[in-house]
C-alpha positions, 0 to 999 in steps of 0.5 A: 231885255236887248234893248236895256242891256244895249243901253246898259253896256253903251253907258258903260263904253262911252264913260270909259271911251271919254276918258280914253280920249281926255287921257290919251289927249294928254299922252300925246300933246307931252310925247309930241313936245317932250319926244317928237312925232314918232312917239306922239304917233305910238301913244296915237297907236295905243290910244287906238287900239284901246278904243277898238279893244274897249268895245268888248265891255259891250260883249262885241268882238274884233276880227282883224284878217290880212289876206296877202303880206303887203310891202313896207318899202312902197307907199300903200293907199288903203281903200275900204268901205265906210259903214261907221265911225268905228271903222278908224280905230281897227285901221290905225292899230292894225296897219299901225307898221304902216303909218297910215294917215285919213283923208277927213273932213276939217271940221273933225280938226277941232273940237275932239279930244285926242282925236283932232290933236292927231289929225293936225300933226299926222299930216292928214289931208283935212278938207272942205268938202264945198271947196273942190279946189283946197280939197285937191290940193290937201289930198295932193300934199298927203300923196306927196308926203307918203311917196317920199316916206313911204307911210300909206293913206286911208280913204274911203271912196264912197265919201259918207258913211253907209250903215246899211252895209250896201256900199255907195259907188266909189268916186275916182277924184280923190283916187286920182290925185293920190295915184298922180302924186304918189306914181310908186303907190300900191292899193290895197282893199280893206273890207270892213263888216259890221261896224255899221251894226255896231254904231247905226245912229249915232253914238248911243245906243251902240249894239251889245255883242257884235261882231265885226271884221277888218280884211285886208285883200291882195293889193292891186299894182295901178301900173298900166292901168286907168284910175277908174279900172283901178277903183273898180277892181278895188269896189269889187274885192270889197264888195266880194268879200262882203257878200262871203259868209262870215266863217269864224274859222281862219281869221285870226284877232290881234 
């Protein structure tokens, strides 16, 4: 009976989530041209936050918690855990004050309604994965652009997803050059838990009643440390909240 209701209840969202995309798709090419990027970027915040928030037409939850206040007035690189595509939503919505931008694959440019739009104009660092070179160079243009704006980064360090829920060793490279162009940044640990659940293979069936979890730990200042002791200090928090029974009591949904 699970099974049919999984497969009931993801017909129902991905309906709702194309036309979330088409619809929001329009929104933003018009506030793009008609008002400029900072209302491009509140219709890309909604647009989020309606994906994330559809997922209870699936009987799922969405917990978001922030452990300790995080700056406004320094650049900020987000690290987290990569268990979904679901992941992304939560992140835009709930760190919306922010700005935060992805580093992400270019192929993801094109091709998605809403989605790729964004991620043209947000200045993400789009790369090719085959092209070690362009790849450093897009990462070194984002870090430059949120030293001077003081807006954040996201990156996932393990590099491709991990539905299991065991995390992969997280890599330093892209860590590196962030940290190089942008000396002023803190990083700030996000553990995400259960999206990897939620979205196992793919789009459809997506798993009915859910729940997931976005928690934001104490940001680690790289001031007189190596990048690796950096990156490993952030793998350990998220891995540590992880590993943390899940206790309903204290965290708090927005």
């Amino acid at each position: 009976m699970k099974k049919v209701l999984d497969y009931v209840l993801s017909c129902v969202y991905l309906l709702y989530f194309g036309i979330v995309l088409l619809v929001f798709h329009v929104l933003q090419v018009l506030a793009f041209n008609g008002m400029g990027k900072p209302a491009q970027k509140r219709v890309v915040d909604w647009m989020n936050a309606s994906i994330a928030y559809g997922w209870y037409l699936t009987g799922s939850t969405i917990t978001y918690r922030k452990l300790a206040n995080i700056p406004k007035n320094r650049p900020l690189i987000f690290v987290a855990n990569h268990q979904s595509m679901f992941d992304i939503s939560p992140l835009i919505w709930f760190l919306r004050a922010h700005t935060p931008i992805f580093v992400s694959k270019k192929e993801l440019a094109h091709g998605i309604p809403g989605i790729s739009y964004n991620l043209r104009k947000s200045h993400a660092a789009l790369i090719d994965r085959k092209d070690p070179k362009q790849a450093i160079a897009e990462i070194a243009r984002l870090a430059k652009h949120i030293e001077q704006t003081k807006h954040s980064v996201v990156i996932f360090p393990e590099g491709t997803r991990s539905a299991s829920g065991q995390m992969r060793p997280f890599a330093t490279g892209g860590m590196s050059v962030l940290l190089k162009r942008a000396p002023s940044a803190l990083i700030v640990p996000v553990a995400i838990r259960g999206t990897g659940w939620f979205n196992p293979k793919g789009l459809f069936p997506l798993r009915s009643f859910t729940s997931m979890y976005w928690t934001v730990l104490d940001a680690i200042d790289p001031a007189g440390q190596t990048v690796d002791d950096v990156v490993a200090q952030a793998q350990v928090a998220i891995q540590n909240e992880l590993e943390k029974s899940v206790v309903t009591a204290g965290y708090s949904s927005r």
